[in-house]
C-alpha positions as CSV (number, residue, x, y, z in Angstrom):
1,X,-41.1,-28.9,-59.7
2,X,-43.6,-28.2,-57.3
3,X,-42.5,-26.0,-53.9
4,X,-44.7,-26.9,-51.2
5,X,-45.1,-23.2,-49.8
6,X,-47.2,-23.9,-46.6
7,X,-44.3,-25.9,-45.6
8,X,-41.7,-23.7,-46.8
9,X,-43.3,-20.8,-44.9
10,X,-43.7,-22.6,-41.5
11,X,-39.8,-23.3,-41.9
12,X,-39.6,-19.8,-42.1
13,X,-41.6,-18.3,-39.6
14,X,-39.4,-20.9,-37.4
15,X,-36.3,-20.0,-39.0
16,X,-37.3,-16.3,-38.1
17,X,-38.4,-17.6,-34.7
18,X,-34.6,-18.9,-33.9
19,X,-33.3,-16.2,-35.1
20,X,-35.0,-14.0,-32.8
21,X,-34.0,-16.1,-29.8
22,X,-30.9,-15.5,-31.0
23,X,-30.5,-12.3,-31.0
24,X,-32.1,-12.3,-28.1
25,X,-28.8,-14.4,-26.7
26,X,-27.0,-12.1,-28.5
27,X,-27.8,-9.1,-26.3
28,X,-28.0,-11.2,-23.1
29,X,-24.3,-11.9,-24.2
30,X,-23.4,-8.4,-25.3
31,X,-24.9,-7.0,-21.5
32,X,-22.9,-9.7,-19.7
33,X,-19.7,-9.3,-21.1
34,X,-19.7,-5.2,-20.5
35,X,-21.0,-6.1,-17.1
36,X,-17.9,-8.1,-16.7
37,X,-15.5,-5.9,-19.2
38,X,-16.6,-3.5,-16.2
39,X,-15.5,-5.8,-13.5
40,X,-12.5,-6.5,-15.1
41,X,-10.8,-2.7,-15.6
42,X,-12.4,-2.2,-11.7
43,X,-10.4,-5.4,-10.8
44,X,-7.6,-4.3,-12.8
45,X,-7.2,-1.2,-10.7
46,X,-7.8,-2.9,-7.8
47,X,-4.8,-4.8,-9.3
48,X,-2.6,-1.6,-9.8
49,X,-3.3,-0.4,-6.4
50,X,-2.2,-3.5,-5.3
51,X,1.2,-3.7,-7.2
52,X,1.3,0.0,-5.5
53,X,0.7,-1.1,-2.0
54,X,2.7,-4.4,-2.4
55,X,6.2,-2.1,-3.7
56,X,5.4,0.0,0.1
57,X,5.3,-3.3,1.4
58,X,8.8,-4.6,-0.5
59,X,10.1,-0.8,0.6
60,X,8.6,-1.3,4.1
61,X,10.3,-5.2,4.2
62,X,13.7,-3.5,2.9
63,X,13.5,-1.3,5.7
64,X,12.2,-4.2,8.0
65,X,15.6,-5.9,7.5
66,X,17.8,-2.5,8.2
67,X,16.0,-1.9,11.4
68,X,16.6,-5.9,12.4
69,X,19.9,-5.1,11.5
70,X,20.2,-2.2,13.5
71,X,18.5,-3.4,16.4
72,X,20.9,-6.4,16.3
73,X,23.8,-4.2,16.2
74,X,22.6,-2.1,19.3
75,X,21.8,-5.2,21.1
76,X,25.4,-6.2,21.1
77,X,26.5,-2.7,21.4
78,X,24.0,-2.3,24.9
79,X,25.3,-5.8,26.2
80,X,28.8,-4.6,25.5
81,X,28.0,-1.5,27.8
82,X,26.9,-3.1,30.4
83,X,30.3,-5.0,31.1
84,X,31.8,-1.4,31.0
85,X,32.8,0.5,34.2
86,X,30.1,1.3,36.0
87,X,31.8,4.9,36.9
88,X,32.0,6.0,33.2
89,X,28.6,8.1,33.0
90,X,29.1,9.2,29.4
91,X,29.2,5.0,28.6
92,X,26.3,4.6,31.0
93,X,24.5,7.4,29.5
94,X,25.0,5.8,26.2
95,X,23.9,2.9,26.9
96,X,20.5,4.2,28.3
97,X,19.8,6.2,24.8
98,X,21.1,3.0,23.2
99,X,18.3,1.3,25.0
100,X,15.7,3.7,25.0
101,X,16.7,3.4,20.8
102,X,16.3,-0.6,20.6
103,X,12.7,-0.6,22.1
104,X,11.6,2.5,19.8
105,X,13.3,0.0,17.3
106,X,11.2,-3.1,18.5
107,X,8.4,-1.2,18.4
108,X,8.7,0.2,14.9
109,X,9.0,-3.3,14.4
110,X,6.1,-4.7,15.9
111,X,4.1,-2.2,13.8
112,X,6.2,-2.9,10.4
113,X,5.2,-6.7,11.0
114,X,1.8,-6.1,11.6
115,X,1.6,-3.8,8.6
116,X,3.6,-6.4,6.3
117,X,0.6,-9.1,7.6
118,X,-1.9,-7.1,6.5
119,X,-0.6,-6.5,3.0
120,X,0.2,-9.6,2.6
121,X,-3.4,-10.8,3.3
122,X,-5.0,-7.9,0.7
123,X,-2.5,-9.5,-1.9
124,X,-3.6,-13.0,-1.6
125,X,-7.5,-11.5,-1.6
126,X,-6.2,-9.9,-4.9
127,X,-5.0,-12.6,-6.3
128,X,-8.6,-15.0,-5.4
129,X,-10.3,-12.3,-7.3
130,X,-8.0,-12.2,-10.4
131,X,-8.3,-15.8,-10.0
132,X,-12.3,-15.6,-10.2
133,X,-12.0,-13.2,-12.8
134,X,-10.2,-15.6,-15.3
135,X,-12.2,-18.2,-14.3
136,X,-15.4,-15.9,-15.4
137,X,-13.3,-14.8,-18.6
138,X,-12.6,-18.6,-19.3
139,X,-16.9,-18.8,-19.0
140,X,-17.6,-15.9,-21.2
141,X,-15.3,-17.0,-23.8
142,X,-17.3,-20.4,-23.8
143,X,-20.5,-19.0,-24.1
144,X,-19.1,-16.7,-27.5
145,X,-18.0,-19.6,-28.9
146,X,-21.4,-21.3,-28.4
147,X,-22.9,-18.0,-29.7
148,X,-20.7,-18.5,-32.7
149,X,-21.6,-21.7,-33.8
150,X,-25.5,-20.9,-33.3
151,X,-24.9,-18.0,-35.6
152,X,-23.0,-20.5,-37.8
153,X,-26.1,-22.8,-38.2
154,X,-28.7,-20.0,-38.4
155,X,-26.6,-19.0,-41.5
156,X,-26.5,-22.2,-42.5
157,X,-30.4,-22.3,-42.2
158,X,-30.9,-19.3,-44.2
159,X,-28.3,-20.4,-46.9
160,X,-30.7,-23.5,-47.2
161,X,-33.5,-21.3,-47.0
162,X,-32.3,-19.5,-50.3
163,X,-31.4,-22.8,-51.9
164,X,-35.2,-23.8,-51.7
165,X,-36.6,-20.6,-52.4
166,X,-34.2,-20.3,-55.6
């Protein structure tokens, strides 16, 4: 049986060739995914700081709803002063701090709310990037698998490789 060995070698030297670009892929692939392994624990604190600010927020909602409550209650508790005697100046004096309470109220309201808007909008920006980030996951896991199966046929071309040469 004759081995025709020009041949054989120009399969190898392209064999070699493809391997090479392969490995090549292989360490664009390897530098990606730590690029993104990277982005992903950086996200992934982002992500814990996050959780952190949104418990505050769930705290600072909690409280929200006390105050409301409060403020409610010295609402009716200032409009149930004013149909009090006029002459009573402990019950008018009472009212006044009651009033001078409700707008330090509303105010710590007012900023509450604002604060509450603002976490709220660096929650949903979170949760676009964790959303970007599984999308990117979902791309890198694509482009292993088509690393796999280009391994899978290189070793298939060596295997055949062996067969010929044997």
């Amino acid at each position: 049986m004759d081995f025709d060995v020009p041949a054989i070698l120009e399969q190898l030297k392209a064999l070699v060739a493809v391997n090479a670009s392969l490995q090549s892929t292989i360490d664009e692939t390897k530098d990606f995914t730590a690029m993104r392994e990277n982005e992903l624990r950086t996200l992934k604190v982002e992500i814990a700081a996050m959780a952190e600010t949104k418990s505050k927020l769930d705290n600072q909602a909690m409280e929200l709803e006390i105050l409301q409550d409060y403020m409610d209650s010295l609402q009716q508790k200032a409009a149930g002063a004013k149909n009090i005697e006029t002459g009573l100046r402990q019950e008018m004096s009472k009212s006044i701090s009651e009033h001078h309470q409700l707008e330090n109220l509303q105010h710590q309201y007012t900023y509450l709310q604002a604060q509450f808007e603002a976490v709220q909008n660096q929650l949903q920006e979170a949760n676009n990037r964790n959303l970007m980030l599984h999308q990117q996951t979902s791309s890198i896991a694509e482009k292993e698998s088509l690393l796999a199966d280009a391994i899978l046929e290189r070793d298939e071309w060596k295997a055949l490789a062996e067969l010929r040469k044997g």
